[in-house]
N, C-alpha and C positions, 0 to 999 in steps of 0.2 A: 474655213474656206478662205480662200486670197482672190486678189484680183487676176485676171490671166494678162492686166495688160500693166501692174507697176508692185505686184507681188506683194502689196500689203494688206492685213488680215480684213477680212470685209466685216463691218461690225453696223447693224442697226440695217442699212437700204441699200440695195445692188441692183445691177439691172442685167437679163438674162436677153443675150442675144439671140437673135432668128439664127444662129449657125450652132447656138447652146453654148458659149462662153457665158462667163460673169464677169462683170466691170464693178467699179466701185460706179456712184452716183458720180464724181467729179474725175473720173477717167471717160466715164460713156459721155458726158457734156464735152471734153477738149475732140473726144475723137468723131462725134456728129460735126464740131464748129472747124471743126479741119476738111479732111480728107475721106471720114465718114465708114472708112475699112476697117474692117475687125484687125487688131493686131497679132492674133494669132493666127489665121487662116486668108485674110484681104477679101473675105465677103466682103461686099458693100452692105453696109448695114441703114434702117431704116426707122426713125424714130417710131413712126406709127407700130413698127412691128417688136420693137422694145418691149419688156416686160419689165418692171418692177419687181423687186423681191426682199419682201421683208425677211431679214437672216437669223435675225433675234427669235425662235421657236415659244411659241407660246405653251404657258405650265401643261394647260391639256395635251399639247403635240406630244412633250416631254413624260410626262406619264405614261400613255401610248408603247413608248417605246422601251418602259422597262420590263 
């Protein structure tokens, strides 16, 4: 998976916007401390409504899925 907002591979913590983009942690920090707009769609986006997302699949998830 990548960021939707500087296209580099999101690895370890992401954060899942209320419009359903993914940001890296240090993409959703510059664009709260700016202008606060999703950069794919210009929702206004909302820290409170932010989600975290660990990216890293734990062994059980990954068993699961074979």
């Amino acid at each position: 998976m990548r960021c939707n907002a500087c296209w580099r591979e999101l690895e370890g913590r992401a954060v899942s916007t209320t419009c359903g983009h993914l940001l890296c942690t240090e993409d959703a920090s510059k664009i709260l401390n700016n202008d606060a707009a999703c950069p794919i769609c210009d929702q206004v986006l909302s820290k409170s409504l932010m989600k975290p997302l660990d990216i890293n699949p734990s062994d059980e998830w990954i068993n699961v899925s074979e």
